[in-house]
Every structure is written in C-alpha cells, then in structure tokens.
C-alpha positions in Angstrom: -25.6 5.3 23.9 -22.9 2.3 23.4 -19.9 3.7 21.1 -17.6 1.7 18.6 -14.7 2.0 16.9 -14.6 1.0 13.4 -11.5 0.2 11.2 -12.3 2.1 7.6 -10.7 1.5 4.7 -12.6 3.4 2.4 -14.3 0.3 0.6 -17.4 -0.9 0.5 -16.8 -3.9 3.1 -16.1 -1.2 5.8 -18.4 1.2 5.5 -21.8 -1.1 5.3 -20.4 -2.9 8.8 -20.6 0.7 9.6 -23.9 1.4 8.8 -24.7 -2.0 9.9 -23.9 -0.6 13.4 -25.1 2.6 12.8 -28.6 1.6 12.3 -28.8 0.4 15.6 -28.4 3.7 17.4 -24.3 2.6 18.1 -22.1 5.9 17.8 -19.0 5.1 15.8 -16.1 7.0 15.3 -14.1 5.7 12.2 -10.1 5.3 12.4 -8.5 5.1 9.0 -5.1 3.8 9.0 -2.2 4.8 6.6 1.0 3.5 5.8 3.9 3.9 3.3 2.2 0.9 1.0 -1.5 1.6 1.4 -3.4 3.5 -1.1 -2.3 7.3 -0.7 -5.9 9.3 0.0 -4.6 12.8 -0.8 -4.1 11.7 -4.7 -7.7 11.4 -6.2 -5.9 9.1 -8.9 -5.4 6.6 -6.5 -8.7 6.3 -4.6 -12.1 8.0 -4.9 -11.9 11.2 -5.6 -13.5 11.7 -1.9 -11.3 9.1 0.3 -14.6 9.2 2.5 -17.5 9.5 0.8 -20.1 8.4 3.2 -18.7 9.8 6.5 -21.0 12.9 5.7 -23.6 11.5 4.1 -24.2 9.0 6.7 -22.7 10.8 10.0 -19.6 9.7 11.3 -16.4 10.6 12.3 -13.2 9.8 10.9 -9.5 10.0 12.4 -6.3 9.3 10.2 -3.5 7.7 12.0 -0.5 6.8 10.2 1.3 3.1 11.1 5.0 4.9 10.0 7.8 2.7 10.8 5.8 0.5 13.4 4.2 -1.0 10.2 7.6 -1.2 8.0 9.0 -3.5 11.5 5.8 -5.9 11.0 6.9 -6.2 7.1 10.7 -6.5 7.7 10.2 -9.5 10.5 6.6 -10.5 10.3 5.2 -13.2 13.6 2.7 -14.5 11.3 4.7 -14.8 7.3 4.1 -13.3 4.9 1.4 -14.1 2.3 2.2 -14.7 -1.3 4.4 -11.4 -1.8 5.7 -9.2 1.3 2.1 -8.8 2.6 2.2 -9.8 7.0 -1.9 -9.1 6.5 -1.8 -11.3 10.0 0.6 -9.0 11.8 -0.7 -5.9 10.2 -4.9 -6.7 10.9 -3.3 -7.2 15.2 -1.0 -3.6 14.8 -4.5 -2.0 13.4 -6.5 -3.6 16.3 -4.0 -2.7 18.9 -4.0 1.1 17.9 -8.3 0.6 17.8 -8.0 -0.4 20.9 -6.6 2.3 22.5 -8.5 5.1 21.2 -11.2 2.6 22.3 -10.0 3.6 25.9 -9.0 6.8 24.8 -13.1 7.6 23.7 -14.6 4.9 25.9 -15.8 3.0 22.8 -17.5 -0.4 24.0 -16.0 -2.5 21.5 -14.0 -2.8 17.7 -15.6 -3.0 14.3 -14.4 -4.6 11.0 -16.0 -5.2 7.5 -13.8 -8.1 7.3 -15.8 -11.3 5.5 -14.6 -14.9 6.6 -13.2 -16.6 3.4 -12.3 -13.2 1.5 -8.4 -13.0 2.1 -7.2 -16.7 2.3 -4.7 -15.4 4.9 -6.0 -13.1 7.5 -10.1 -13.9 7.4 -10.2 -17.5 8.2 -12.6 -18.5 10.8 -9.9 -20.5 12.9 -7.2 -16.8 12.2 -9.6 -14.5 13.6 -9.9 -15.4 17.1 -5.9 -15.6 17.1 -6.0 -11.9 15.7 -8.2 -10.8 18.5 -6.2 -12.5 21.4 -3.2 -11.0 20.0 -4.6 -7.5 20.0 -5.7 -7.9 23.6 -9.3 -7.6 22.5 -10.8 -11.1 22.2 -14.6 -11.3 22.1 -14.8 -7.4 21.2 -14.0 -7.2 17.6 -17.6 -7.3 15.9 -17.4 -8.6 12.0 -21.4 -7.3 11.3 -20.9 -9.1 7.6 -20.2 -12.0 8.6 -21.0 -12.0 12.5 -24.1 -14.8 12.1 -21.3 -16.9 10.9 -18.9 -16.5 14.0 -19.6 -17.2 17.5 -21.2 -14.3 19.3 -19.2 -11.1 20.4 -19.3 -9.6 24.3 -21.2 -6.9 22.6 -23.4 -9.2 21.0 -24.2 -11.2 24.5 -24.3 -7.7 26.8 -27.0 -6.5 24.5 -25.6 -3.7 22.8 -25.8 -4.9 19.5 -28.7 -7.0 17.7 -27.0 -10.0 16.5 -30.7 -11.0 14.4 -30.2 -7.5 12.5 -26.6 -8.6 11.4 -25.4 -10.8 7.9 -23.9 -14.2 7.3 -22.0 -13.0 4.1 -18.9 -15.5 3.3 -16.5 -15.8 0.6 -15.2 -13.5 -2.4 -18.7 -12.6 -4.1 -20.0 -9.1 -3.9 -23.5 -9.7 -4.4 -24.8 -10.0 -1.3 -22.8 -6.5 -0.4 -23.6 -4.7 -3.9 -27.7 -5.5 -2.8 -27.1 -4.3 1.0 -25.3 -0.6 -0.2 -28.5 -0.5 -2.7 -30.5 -1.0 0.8 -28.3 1.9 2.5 -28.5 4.1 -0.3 -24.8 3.5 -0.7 -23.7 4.6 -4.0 -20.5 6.4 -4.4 -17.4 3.3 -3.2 -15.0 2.4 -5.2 -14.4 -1.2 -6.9 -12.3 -3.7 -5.7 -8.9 -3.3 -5.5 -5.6 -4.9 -3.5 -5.3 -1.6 -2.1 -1.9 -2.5 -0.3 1.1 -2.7 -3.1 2.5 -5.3 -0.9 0.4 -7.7 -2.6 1.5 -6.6 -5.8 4.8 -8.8 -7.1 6.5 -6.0 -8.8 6.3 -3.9 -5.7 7.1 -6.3 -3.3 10.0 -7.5 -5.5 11.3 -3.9 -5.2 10.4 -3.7 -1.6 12.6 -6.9 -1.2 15.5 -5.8 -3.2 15.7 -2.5 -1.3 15.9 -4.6 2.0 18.5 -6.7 0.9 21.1 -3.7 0.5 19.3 -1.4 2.9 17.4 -3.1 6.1 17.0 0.3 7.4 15.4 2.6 4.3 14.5 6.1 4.2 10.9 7.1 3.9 12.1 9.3 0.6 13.6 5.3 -0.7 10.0 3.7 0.2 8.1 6.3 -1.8 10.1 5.9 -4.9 9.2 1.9 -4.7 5.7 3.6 -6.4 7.3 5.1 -9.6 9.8 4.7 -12.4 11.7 1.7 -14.2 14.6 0.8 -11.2 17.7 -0.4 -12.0 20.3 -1.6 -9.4 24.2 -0.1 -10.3 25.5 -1.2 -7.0 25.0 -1.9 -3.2 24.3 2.3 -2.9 23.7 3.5 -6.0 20.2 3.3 -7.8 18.6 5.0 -11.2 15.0 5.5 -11.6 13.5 6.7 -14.8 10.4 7.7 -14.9 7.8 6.6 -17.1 5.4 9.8 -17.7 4.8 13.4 -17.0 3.2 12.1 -13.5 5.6 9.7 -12.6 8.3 12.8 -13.9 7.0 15.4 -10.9 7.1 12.6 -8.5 10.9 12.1 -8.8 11.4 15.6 -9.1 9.2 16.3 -5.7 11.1 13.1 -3.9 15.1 14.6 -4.7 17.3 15.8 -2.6 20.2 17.7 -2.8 22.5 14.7 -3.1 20.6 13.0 -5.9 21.3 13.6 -9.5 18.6 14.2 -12.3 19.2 14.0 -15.5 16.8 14.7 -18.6 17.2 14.6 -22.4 17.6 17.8 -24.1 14.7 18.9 -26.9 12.5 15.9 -26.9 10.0 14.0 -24.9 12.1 12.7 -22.0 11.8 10.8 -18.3 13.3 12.4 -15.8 15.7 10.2 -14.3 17.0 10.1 -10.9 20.7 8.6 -9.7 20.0 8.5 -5.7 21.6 6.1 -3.0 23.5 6.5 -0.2 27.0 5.8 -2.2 28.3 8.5 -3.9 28.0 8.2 -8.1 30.7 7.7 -10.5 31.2 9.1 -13.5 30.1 5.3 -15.4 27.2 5.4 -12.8 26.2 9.1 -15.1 26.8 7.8 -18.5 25.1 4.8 -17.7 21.5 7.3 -16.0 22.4 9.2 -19.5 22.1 5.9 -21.6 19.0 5.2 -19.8 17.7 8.5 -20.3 18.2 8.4 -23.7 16.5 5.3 -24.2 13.2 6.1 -22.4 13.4 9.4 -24.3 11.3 10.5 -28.0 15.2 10.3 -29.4 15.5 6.5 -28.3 16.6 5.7 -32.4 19.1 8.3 -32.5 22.5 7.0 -32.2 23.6 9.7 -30.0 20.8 11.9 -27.3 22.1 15.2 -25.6 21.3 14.8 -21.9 21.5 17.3 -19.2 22.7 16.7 -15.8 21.7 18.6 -12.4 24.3 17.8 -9.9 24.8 19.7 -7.1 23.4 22.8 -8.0 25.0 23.1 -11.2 24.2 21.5 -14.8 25.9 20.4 -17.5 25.6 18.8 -20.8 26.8 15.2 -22.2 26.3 12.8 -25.3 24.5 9.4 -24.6 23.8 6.4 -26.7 20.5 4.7 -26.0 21.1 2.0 -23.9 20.5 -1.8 -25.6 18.0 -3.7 -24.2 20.9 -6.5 -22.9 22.1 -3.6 -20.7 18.3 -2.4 -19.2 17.7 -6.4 -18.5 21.2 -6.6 -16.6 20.4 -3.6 -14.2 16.7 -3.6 -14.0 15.3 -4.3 -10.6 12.7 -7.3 -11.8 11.8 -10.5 -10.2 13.3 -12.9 -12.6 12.6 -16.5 -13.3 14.1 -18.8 -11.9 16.7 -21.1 -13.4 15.4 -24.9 -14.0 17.5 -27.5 -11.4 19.3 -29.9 -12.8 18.5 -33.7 -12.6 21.0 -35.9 -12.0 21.2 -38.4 -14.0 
C-alpha cells in the first residue's frame, strides 16, 4: 500500500486533499504543525472545539510537531519577505515541508500532501512559487496539491501510478464552493470557517511582534505569548505594561507571570489585571504609571482617585491612582500609528 504524508491544518482545504488521497486506498498519516503564532488547539475558543474532527471519523493518524524557535528564525530574517504584515508564508510552507519530509523517511511515506489551492494566498500558492517551495524543501515533484493537482504539472506519484490524477480537482482561486459541494460529497460536516489562522497576518499582532523585536531580537517564549492578550504600552527599552481587557484575558496574564513581574489590580471594583514585566527592573513612576492604567481600564475609571493593589515580590501593598487621560494611554500604547504626510517642497 503507497503511504503519504499530509500537512493538516485543521481546515477544510486539508482535510478533503486528505480524503482525496484516502479514497484511493493511500495510507496517510497527518502531521499538524504548531508554532507560537498559529492557532493554539488546546483552547476550544480558538479552533473547533475538536482540533481534529475527522481524523476518527475518517481514519487517520495525526502527529503534532511544534516549529519552536526554528519558526521564530524564519520570521526574524525571512529568504522569501514577508507578506503584507510579519507573515514569511514562503519560508514557513519550505520549514513545514522539510520537517514532512523527514518523517516521510522516517515512515517510508512515498510522497507529501497539501490542501493548498493555486491562487488562494497571493504569496505562497502561486503556480510559478510552488515549484520553488518544493526545490527548496528537497522534495520537488513529490508534493501532491489533490485540489488543485489537474491544474499543475503532474507529480512523481502521479506518473509512478500511485495516485489517480483523473480522480483528483482543478479547484483555483479564493471561492469555497467548489470545496463546501466536495465535504457534502465526503460527508464532511464538522470544519470550521475561514480564518487567517496565523496572527502574523493580523496588523495589530504583527505590529507588536515588530515592536518586541526592535528592543528584544532574542524574546522569551513567556514575551511571545503575551503578544495574544491585553492593551501594551511601551515605558522603556525593558520595561512593558499589559492590561488586560477581560476575565479571560485576566487568567492569561496571571498564568504567563513570573516571579520578577509585577501585577497590579484595582481594589473593590471590576478591574484588569495588569502586568509590569521586562527584562529592566521597574521604577517607582513605571508603578504609578501600571496603577493609572489600572485605574482607567477599571469599573472606577470616573473616580478621580482608584485604590490599586500591588504584588511585588511576594508581598503586596496598597496605593492611590488617578485614571490615566487618554493623551497619556496614546503616548505609551504599543499601536501602529499613521504615518505623518511628507512635505512638498515647494
């Protein structure tokens, strides 16, 4: 029986260029891979509430593999650019086909399969991009596309026989017809809609992302994960506050501290829980200033003076906080902002 590795996602693309394969006899094992900007499958908020929802039903494997910092190099100094925000989808599609590849030889998997569609991302699934991806992986002519593999010039599997090229699609472009009518075929119900999935396609994010790099090229994996939640603002080179924004967002923070990082909540009201972390140490205006903040976000905002309490280094203590004005949030705020009009000369 020929074998195949198959890059899932979790969407709808992926898994019918599974069961595209699938329903001619091919044995695939699935490899789903995760990275610090991807959609996080252990929270059902996030994705489906089942990350995999047709692996059972349908009879395949699945293997997680996580990119970790091999991914965050490809962001940091990308071959291929970036696309419109901090997304290297060029760099990141040959890191996922290189890792494919080896459990390919790992499993003895005949060849690679995607549910990419030519013309869906204007960066990655171009017709003249994805023989470049392939060449860079090492795996040129075995990476099948089944959606759109009528389309694209035939695959080694396609000429050895393995796979029935007549029995595949020709689907191009950003519609989801032609895939909404093929999962009614499969009796694929249960995928979730469309989505960018990765945040680095996501300007606020990827503003954040760059900002972080700017004053820290080398961050933390606890820095990355607070890029997800809060309002950020910038004090200094080493210093950051993050406020967060609801009772989620609240346990988030709390779960990403550490024992050097300062949290600060407003006392007998509905508050944020706001965090002063960095790899500086905190001044005192660097507190009042997380206090003002907290007092802003907080039920008390219109009270000209909040109580705030202050965890710092296993102790706690109490101080008075104006809300701060919105001139001071706009200063501070981590944001992209627009840029200023040139001058013509005259």
């Amino acid at each position: 029986m020929a074998k195949a590795i198959a890059l899932l996602s979790g969407g709808l693309d992926s898994t019918l260029a599974i069961l595209l394969v699938k329903k001619q006899g091919i044995d695939v094992t699935a490899i789903t891979f995760l990275t610090h900007f991807g959609c996080d499958i252990s929270d059902s908020s996030s994705c489906s509430r089942d990350p995999f929802p047709a692996s059972e039903k349908f009879g395949f494997r699945v293997k997680l593999c996580h990119l970790a910092d091999k991914f965050v190099d490809i962001v940091k100094n990308p071959k291929y650019g970036h696309g419109k925000n901090m997304n290297p989808c060029i760099d990141c599609r040959i890191l996922m086909l290189k890792e494919a590849k080896e459990l390919m030889r790992l499993t003895g998997a005949d060849f690679v399969v995607t549910g990419e569609v030519l013309g869906q991302r204007p960066m990655s699934q171009r017709k003249e991009t994805f023989p470049l991806i392939d060449r860079e992986a090492g795996l040129s002519g075995y990476v099948l596309r089944p959606l759109s593999a009528k389309l694209l010039k035939p695959t080694v599997p396609e000429t050895n026989g393995l796979v029935d090229r007549e029995r595949l699609c020709d689907i191009s472009g950003r519609t989801r017809k032609p895939q909404i009518r093929l999962a009614e075929e499969f009796g694929l119900t249960d995928y979730p809609n469309p989505a960018g999935g990765c945040l680095l396609t996501e300007p606020n994010f990827a503003w954040r992302l760059k900002e972080l790099l700017r004053f820290n090229p080398e961050p933390s994996m606890k820095e990355l994960n607070l890029l997800r939640v809060g309002r950020h603002f910038r004090m200094g080179p080493s210093i950051k506050i993050i406020a967060g924004r609801d009772e989620a967002e609240n346990n988030r923070i709390e779960a990403l501290c550490s024992n050097d990082d300062i949290l600060l909540r407003a006392e007998g009201c509905g508050s944020p829980l706001v965090l002063v972390t960095g790899e500086g140490k905190p001044s005192e205006e660097d507190i009042k200033s997380a206090a003002s903040i907290c007092a802003r976000y907080s039920d008390e905002k219109t009270a000209p003076k909040v109580r705030v309490s202050v965890q710092k280094n296993g102790s706690s203590f109490e101080v008075e906080a104006a809300p701060a004005d919105e001139a001071f949030l706009e200063l501070y705020r981590v944001q992209k902002r627009p840029e200023k009009p040139k001058r013509i000369k005259a």
